[in-house]
C-alpha positions as CSV (number, residue, x, y, z in Angstrom):
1,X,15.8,-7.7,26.9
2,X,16.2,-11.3,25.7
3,X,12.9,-12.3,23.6
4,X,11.6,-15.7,22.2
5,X,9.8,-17.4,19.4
6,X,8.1,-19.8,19.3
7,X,7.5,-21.3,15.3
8,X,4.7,-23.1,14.3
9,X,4.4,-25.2,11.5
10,X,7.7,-26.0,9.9
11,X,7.2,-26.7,6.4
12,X,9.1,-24.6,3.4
13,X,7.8,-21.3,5.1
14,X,8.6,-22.7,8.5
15,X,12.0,-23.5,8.0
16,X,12.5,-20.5,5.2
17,X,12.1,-18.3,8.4
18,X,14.4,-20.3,10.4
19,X,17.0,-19.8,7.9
20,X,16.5,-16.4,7.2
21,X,16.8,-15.4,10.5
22,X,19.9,-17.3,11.3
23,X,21.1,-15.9,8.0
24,X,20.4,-12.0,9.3
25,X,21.3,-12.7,12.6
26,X,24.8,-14.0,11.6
27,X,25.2,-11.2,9.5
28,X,24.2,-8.2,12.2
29,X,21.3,-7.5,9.6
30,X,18.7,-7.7,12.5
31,X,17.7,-4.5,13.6
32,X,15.9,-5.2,16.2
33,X,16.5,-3.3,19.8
34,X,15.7,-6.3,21.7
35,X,18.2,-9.9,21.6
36,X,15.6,-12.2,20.0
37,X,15.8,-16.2,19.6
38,X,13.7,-19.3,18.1
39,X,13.9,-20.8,21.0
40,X,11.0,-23.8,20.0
41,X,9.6,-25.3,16.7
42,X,6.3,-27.6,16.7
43,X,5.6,-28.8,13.8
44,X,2.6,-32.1,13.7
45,X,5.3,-34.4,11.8
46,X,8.6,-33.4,13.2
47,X,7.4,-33.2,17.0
48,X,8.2,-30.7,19.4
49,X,12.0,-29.1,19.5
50,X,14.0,-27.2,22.6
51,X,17.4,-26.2,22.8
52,X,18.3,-28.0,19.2
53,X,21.1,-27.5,17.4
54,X,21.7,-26.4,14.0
55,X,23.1,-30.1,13.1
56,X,19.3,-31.0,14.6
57,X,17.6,-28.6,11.9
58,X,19.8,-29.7,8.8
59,X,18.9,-33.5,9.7
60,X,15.0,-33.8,10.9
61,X,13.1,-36.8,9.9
62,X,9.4,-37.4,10.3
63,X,8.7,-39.0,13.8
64,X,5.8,-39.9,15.8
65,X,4.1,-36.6,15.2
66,X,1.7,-34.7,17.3
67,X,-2.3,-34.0,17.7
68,X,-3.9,-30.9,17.1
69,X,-4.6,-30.7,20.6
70,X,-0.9,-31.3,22.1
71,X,0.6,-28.5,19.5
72,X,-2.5,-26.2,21.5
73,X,-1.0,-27.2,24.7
74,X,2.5,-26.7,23.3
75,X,1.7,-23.3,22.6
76,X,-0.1,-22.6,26.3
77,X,2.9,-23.7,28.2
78,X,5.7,-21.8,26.4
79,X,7.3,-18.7,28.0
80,X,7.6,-17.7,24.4
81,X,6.7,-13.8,23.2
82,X,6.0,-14.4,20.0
83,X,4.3,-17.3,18.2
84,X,5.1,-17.7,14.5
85,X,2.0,-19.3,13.0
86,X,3.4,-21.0,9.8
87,X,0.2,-24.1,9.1
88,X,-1.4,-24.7,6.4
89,X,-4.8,-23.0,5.0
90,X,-8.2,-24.5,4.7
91,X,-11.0,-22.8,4.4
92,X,-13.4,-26.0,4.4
93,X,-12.4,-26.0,8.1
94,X,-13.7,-22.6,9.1
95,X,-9.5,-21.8,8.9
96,X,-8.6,-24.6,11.9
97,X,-6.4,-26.1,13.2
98,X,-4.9,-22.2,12.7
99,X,-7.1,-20.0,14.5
100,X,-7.3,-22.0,17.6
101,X,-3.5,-22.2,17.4
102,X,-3.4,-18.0,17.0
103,X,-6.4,-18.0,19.9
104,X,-4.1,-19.7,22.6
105,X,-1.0,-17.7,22.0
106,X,-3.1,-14.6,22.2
107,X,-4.9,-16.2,25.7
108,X,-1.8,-16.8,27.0
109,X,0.1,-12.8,26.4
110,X,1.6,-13.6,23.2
111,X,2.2,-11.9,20.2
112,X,1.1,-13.5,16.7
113,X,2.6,-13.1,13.3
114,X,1.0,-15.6,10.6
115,X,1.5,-16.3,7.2
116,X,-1.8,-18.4,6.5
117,X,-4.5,-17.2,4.9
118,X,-7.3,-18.3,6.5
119,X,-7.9,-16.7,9.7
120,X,-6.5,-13.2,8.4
121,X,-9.9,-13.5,5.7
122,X,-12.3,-15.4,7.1
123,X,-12.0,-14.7,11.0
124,X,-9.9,-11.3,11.1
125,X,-12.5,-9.3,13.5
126,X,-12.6,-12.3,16.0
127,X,-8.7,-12.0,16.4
128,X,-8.4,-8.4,16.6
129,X,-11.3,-7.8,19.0
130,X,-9.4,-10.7,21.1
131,X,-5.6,-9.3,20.3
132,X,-6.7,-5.5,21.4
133,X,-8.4,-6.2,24.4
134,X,-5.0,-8.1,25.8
135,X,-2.9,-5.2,24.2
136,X,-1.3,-7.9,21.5
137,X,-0.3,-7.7,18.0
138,X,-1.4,-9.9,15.1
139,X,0.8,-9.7,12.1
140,X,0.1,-11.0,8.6
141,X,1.9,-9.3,6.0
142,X,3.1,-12.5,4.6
143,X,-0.3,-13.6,3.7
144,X,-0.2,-10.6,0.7
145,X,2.7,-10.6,-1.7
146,X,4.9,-12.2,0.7
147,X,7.7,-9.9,1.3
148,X,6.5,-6.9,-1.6
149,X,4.9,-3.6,-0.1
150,X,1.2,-4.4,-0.3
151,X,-1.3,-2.8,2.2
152,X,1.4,-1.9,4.4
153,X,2.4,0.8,2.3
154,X,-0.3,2.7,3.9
155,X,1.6,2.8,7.0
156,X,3.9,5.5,5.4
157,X,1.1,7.3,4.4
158,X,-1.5,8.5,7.2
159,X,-4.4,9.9,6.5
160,X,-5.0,8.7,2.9
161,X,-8.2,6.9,1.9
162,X,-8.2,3.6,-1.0
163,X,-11.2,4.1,-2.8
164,X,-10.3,1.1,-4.9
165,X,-7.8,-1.8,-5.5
166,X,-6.9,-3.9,-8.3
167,X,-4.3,-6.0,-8.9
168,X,-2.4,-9.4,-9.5
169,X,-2.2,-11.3,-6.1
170,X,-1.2,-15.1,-7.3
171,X,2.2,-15.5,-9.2
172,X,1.0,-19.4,-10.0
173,X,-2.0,-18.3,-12.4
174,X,-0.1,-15.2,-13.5
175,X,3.0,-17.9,-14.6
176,X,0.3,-20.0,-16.3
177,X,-1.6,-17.3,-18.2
178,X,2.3,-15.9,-19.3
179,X,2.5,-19.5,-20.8
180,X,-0.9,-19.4,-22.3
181,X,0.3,-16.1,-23.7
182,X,2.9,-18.0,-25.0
183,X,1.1,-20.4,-26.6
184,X,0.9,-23.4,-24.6
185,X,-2.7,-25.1,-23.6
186,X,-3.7,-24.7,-20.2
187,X,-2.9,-28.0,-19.0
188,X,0.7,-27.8,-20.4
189,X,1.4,-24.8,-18.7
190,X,-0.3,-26.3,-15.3
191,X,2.2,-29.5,-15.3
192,X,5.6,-26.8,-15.9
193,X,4.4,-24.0,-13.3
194,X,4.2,-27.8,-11.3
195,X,7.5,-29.0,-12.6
196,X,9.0,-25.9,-11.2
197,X,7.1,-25.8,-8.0
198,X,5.0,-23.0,-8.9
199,X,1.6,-24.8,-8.4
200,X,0.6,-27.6,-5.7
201,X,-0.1,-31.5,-7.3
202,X,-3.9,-29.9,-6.1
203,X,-3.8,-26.5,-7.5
204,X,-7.4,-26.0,-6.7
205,X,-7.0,-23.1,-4.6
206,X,-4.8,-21.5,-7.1
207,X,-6.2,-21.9,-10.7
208,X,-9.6,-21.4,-9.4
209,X,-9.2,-18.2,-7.8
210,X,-9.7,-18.5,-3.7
211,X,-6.3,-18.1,-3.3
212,X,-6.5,-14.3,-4.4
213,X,-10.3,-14.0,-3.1
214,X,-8.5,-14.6,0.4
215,X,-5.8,-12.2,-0.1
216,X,-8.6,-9.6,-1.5
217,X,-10.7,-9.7,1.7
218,X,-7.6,-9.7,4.1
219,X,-6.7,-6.3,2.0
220,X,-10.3,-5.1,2.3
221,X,-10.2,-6.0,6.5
222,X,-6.9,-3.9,6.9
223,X,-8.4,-1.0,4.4
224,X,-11.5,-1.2,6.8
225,X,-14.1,0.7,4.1
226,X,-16.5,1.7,6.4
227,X,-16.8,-1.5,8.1
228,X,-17.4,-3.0,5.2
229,X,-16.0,-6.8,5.5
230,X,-15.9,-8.5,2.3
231,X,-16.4,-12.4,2.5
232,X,-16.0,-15.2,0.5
233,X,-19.7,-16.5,-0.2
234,X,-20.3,-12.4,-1.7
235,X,-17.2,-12.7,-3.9
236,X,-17.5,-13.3,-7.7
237,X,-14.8,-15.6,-8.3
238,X,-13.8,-17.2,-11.2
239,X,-10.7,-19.2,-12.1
240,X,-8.4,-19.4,-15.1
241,X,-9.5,-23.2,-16.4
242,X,-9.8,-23.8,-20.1
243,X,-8.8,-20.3,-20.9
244,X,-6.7,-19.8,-24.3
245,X,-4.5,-17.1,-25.8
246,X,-6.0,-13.6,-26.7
247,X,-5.6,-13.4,-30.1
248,X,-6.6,-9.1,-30.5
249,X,-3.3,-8.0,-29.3
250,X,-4.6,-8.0,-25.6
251,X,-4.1,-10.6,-22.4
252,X,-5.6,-12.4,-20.1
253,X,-4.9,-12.0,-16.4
254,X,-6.6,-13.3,-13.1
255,X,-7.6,-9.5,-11.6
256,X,-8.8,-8.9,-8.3
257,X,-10.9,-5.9,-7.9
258,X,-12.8,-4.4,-4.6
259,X,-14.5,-1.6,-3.5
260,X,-16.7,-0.5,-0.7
261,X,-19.0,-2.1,-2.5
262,X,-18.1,-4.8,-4.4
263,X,-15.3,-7.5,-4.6
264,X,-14.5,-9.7,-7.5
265,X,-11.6,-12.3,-9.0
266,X,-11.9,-13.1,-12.7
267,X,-10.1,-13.3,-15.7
268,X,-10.1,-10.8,-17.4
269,X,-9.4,-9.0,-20.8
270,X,-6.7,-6.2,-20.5
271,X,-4.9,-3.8,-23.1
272,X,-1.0,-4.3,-23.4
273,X,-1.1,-0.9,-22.8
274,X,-2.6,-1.2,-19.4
275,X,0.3,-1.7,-16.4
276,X,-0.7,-5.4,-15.2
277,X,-0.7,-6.6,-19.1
278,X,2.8,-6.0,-18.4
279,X,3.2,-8.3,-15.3
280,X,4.4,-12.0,-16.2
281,X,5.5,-15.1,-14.8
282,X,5.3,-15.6,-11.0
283,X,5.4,-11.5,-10.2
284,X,2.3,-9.6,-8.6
285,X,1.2,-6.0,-8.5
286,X,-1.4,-4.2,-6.3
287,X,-2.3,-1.0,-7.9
288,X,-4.1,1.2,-4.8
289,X,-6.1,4.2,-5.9
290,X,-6.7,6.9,-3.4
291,X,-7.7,10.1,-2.9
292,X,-4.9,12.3,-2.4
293,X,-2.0,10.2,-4.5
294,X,-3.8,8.8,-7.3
295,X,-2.9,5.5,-8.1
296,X,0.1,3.8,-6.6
297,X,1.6,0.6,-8.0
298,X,3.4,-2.2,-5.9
299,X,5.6,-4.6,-8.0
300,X,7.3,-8.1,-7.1
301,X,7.4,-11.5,-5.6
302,X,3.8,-12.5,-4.6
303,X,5.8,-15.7,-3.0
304,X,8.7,-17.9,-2.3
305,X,10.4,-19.4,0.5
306,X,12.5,-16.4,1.3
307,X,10.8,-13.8,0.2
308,X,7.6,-14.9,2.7
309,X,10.2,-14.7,5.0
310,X,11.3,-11.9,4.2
311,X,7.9,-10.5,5.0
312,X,8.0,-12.4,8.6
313,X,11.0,-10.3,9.5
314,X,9.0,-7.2,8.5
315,X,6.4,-8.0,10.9
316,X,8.6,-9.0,14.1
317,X,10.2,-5.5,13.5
318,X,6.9,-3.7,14.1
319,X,6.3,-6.0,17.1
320,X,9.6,-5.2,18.7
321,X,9.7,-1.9,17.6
């Protein structure tokens, strides 16, 4: 059966699925039981695309653009299965124009896979109440580590309980603290994790810690403790500004921690002995401890245009599994 997607957003993780897929599709490396195509991309400065060619994608330039409320319509009127949700985050916003885009797909029988942030942590239970009643799947593993085993590990292992997470969830900080490490101030090692498109010219989100308070409630939502949602306004967050070297033979990384209890992002002191001391540059680790395993460790790209995709591909395979 011939299915159809429809991507939103197409930006670097927009157009690093697009080429991904092509890529794997090309190559037979899709193993997907169903014949699947991006049949449409919306995207608010490129407009609205059907039947396009690949000379089309290489060449796009900025047109007229589109509202809010036409992408929304857009999405009502496809005869697409899946919606790829690819916008950008913002919290300010209670996570729109995003959730409303998520909302419609789901209204009108089709699946969702996202990448962004925001609705995943700050209006998961809203979209799953909504997706179960019409028998629809959400996706988001590309909101966690990108393409790198994260929560989903837990999928290969039923029955086990996370009492605890910890972990490194944003390879931007972890690259500047490396530097720091290094030797380097802070602000020197902000403008080269920029210089190498590590950080954002606003790396707000990043260097001050919402970035992996997000991906520490989405993590908590999927672990479900006891229904215990974690949000933002009850997280301890604190960012890496102004922080120097350790000079006691120890480091300093940005650590996420949560509980049933309690949820936190802060630098923090760690031995070099300890696992995450050993984590540098842009990597990220997620160290789960449970109750039948003891702790497992998941190690590797926390982002990147291809390996987000990567973690796009991972979702449409459970979809059309």
């Amino acid at each position: 059966m011939n299915k159809k997607i429809l991507i939103v957003g197409f930006g670097t993780v927009g157009r690093g699925f697009y080429e991904l897929f092509q890529w794997k599709k090309a190559s037979g490396r899709l193993p997907y039981k169903d014949d699947i195509e991006i049949s449409e991309i919306v995207d608010a400065k490129f407009g609205h695309l059907r039947d396009f060619s690949q000379n089309q994608i290489e060449n796009l330039k900025a047109g007229e653009g589109l509202q809010s409320s036409e992408v929304v319509e857009i999405i009502r009127q496809s005869d697409v299965d899946i919606v790829c949700e690819f916008t950008w985050v913002d919290i300010k916003n209670n996570a729109e124009p995003a959730f409303t885009h998520m909302m419609e797909a789901l209204r009108n029988g089709k699946h969702v896979i996202t990448t962004n942030k925001g609705p995943i942590a700050l209006r998961y239970q809203e979209l799953m109440d909504f997706a179960n009643t019409r028998k629809l799947r959400v996706k988001f593993k590309g909101t966690v580590m990108a393409g790198t085993p994260s929560y989903n590990l837990l999928g290969l292992l039923p029955g086990i309980k996370v009492n605890k997470i910890r972990g490194i969830l944003n390879g931007t900080t972890n690259y500047i603290l490396t530097e720091i490490e290094n030797g380097k101030s802070f602000e020197e090692s902000l403008n080269l994790a920029q210089a190498k498109g590590y950080a954002e010219a606003d790396p707000t989100m990043d260097v001050d810690g919402f970035d992996s308070a997000l991906k520490t409630i989405i993590i908590s939502n999927v672990l479900g403790w006891f229904g215990k949602e974690h949000t933002l306004s009850e997280m301890e967050i604190e960012g890496i500004r102004n922080l120097r070297a350790t000079p006691d033979g120890s480091v300093t990384k940005l650590i996420v921690e949560a509980d049933e209890s309690h949820a936190s992002v802060k630098p923090t002191i760690v031995k070099k002995t300890d696992i995450l001391a050993k984590i540098g540059g842009v990597l990220n680790a997620l160290e789960l401890e449970t109750d039948t395993l003891g702790t497992i460790v998941s190690i590797g790209p926390g982002a990147g245009k291809i390996q987000t995709a990567q973690a796009v591909l991972t979702d449409l395979g459970e979809i059309l599994a």
